[in-house]
TISE-258031 format. One record per residue: residue number from 1; residue in three letters; x, y, z of N, C-alpha, C in turn. Coordinates in nm, 3 decimals, padded with zeros to 5 digits. Layout:
REM TISE-258031
ATOM  num  residu     n_c1     n_c2     n_c3    ca_c1    ca_c2    ca_c3     c_c1     c_c2     c_c3
ATOM  NUM     ALA        X        Y        Z        X        Y        Z        X        Y        Z
...
END
This chain:
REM TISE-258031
ATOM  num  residu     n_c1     n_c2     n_c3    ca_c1    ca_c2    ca_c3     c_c1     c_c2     c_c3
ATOM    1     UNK   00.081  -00.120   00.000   00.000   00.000   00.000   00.085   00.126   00.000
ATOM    2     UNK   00.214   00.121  -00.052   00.305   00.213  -00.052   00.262   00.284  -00.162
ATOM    3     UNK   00.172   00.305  -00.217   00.135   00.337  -00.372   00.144   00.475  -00.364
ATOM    4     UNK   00.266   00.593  -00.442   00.279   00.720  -00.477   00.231   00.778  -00.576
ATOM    5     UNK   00.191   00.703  -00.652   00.074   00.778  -00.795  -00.019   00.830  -00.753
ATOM    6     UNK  -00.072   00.915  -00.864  -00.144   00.987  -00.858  -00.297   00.897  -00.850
ATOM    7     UNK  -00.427   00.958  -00.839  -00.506   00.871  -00.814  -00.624   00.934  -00.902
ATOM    8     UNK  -00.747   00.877  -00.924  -00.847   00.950  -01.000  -00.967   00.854  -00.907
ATOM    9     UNK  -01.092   00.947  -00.887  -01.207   00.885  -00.820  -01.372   00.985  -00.870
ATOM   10     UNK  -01.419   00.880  -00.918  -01.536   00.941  -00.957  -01.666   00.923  -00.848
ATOM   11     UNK  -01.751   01.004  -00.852  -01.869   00.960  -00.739  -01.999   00.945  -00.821
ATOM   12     UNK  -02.068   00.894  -00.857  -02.179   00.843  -00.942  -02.308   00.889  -00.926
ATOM   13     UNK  -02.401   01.019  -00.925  -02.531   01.003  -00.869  -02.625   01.027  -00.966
ATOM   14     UNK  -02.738   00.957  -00.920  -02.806   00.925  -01.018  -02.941   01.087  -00.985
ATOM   15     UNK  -03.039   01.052  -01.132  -03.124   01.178  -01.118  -03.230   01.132  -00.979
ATOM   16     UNK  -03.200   01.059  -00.867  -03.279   01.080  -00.754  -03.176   01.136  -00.614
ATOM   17     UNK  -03.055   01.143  -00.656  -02.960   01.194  -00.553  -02.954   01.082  -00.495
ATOM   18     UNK  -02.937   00.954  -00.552  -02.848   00.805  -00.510  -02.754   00.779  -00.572
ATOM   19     UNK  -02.629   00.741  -00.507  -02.517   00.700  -00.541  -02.420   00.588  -00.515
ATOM   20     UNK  -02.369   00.545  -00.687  -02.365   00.426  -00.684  -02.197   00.393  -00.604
ATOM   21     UNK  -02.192   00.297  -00.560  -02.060   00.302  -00.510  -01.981   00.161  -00.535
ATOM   22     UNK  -01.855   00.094  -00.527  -01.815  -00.021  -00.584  -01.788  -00.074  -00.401
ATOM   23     UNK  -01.836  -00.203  -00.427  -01.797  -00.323  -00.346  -01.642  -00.376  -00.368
ATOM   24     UNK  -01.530  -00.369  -00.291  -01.432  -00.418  -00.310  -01.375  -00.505  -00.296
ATOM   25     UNK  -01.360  -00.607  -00.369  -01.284  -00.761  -00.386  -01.261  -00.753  -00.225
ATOM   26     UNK  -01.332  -00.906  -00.151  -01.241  -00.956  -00.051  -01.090  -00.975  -00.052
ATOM   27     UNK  -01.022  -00.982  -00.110  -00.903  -01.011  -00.107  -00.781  -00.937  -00.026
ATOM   28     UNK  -00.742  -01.013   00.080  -00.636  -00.925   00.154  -00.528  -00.892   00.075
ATOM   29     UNK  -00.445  -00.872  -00.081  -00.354  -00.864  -00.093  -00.378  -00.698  -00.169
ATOM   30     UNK  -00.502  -00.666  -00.164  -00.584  -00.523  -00.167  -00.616  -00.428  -00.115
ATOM   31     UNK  -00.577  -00.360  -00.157  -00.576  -00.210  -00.065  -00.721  -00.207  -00.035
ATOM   32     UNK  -00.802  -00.158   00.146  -00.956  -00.153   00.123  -01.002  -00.269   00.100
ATOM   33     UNK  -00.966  -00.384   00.097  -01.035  -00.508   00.103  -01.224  -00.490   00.174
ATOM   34     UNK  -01.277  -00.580   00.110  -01.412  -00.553   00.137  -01.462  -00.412   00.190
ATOM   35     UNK  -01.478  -00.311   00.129  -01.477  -00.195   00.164  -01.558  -00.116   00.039
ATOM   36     UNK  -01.641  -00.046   00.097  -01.728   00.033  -00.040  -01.670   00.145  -00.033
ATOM   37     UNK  -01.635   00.201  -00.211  -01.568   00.337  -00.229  -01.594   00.358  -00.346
ATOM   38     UNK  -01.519   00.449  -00.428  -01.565   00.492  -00.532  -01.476   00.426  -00.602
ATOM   39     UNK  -01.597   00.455  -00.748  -01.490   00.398  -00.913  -01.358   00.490  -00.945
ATOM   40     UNK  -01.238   00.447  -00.963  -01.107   00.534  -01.018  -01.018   00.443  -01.024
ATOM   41     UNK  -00.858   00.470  -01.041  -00.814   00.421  -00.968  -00.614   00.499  -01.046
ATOM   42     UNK  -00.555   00.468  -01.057  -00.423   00.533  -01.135  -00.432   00.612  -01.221
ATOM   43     UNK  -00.377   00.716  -01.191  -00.362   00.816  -01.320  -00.199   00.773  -01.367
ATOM   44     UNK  -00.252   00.706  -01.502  -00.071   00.669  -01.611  -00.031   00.797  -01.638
ATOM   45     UNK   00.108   00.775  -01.636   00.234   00.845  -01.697   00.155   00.917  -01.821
ATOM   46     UNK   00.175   01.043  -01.819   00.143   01.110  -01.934  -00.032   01.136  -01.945
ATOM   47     UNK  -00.109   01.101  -01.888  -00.226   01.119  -01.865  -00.313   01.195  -01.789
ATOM   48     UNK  -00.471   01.285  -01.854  -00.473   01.384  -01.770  -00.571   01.320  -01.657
ATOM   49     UNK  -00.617   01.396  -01.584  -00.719   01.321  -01.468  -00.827   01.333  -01.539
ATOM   50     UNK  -00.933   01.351  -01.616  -00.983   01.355  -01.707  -01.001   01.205  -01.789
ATOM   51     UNK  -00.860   01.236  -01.825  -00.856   01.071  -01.933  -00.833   00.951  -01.825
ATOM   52     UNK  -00.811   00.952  -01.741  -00.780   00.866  -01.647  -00.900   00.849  -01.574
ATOM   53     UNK  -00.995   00.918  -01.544  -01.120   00.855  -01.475  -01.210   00.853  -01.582
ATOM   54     UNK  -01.187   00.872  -01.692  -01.320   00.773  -01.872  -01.244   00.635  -01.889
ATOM   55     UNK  -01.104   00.642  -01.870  -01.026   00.523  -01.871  -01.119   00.401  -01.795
ATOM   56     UNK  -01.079   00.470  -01.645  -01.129   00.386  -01.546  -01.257   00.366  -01.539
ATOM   57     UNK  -01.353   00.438  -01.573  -01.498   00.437  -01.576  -01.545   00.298  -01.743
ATOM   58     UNK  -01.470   00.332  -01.810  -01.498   00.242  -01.940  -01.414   00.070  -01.852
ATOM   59     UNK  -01.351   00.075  -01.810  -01.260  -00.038  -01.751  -01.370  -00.149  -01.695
ATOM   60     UNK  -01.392  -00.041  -01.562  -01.472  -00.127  -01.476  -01.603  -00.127  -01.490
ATOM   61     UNK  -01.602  -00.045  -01.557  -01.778  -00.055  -01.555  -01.876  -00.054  -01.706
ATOM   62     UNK  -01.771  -00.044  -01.827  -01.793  -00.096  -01.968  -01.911   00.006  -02.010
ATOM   63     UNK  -01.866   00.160  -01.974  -01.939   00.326  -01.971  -01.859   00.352  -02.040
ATOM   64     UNK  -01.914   00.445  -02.149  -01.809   00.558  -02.203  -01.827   00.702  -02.154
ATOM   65     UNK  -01.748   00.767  -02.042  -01.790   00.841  -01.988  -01.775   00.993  -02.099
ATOM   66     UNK  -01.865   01.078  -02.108  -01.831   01.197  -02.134  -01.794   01.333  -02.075
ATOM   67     UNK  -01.750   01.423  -02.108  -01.731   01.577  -02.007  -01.767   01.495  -01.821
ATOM   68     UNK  -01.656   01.468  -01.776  -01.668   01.470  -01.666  -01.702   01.587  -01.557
ATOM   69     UNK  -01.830   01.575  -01.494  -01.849   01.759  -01.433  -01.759   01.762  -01.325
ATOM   70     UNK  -01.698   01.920  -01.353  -01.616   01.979  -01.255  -01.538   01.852  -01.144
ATOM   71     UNK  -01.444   01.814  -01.252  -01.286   01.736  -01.199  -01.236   01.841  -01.127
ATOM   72     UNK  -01.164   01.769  -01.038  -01.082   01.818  -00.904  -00.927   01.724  -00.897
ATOM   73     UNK  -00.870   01.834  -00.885  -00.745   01.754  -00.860  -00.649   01.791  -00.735
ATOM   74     UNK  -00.628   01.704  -00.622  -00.604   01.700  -00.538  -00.453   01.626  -00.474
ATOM   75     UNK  -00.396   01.720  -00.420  -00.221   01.625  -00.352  -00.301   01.594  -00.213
ATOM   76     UNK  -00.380   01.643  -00.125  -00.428   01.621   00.000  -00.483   01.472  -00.010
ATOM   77     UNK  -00.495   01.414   00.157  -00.557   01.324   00.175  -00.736   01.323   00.155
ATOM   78     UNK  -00.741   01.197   00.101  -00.907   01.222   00.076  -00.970   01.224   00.131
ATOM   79     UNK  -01.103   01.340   00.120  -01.184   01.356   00.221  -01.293   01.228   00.237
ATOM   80     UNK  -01.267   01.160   00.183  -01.347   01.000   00.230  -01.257   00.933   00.317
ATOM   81     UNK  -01.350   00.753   00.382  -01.285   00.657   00.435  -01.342   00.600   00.383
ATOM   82     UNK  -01.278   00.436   00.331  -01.339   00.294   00.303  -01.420   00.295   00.470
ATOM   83     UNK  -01.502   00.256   00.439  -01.593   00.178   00.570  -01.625   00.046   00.548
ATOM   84     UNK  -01.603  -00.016   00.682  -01.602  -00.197   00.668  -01.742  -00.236   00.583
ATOM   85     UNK  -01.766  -00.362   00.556  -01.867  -00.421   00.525  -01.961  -00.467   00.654
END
């Protein structure tokens, strides 16, 4: 979990003000193991945060995202926590 990259995280809400969130692989060799958080995840070398969360949004979830509204880009810790299952 030493991971220094940059990161990308989208939050999903739908037209009733519900939002969708990802279930995370049991697997202990995973950062957040069983833990609900949001879709993102690496921003690659040479890539903007932008292209990196349509990346990740087409990845995991087989969306082609468009104009992402008002991206944020952040060096601070995130204002979320994984919370247990």
């Amino acid at each position: 979990m030493g991971n220094k990259r940059p990161q990308c995280g989208l939050i999903l809400e739908n037209g009733e003000g519900k939002v969708l969130l990802q279930l995370r692989d049991n697997k202990p060799d995973i950062p957040y193991p069983n833990r609900w958080g949001t879709f993102g995840g690496q921003i690659e070398e040479k890539e903007t945060p932008e292209e990196a969360i349509t990346r990740e949004i087409r990845e995991e979830l087989g969306y082609e995202l468009s104009n992402p509204e008002d991206p944020k880009t952040t060096t601070k810790k995130p204002l979320y926590e994984f919370l247990p299952v």
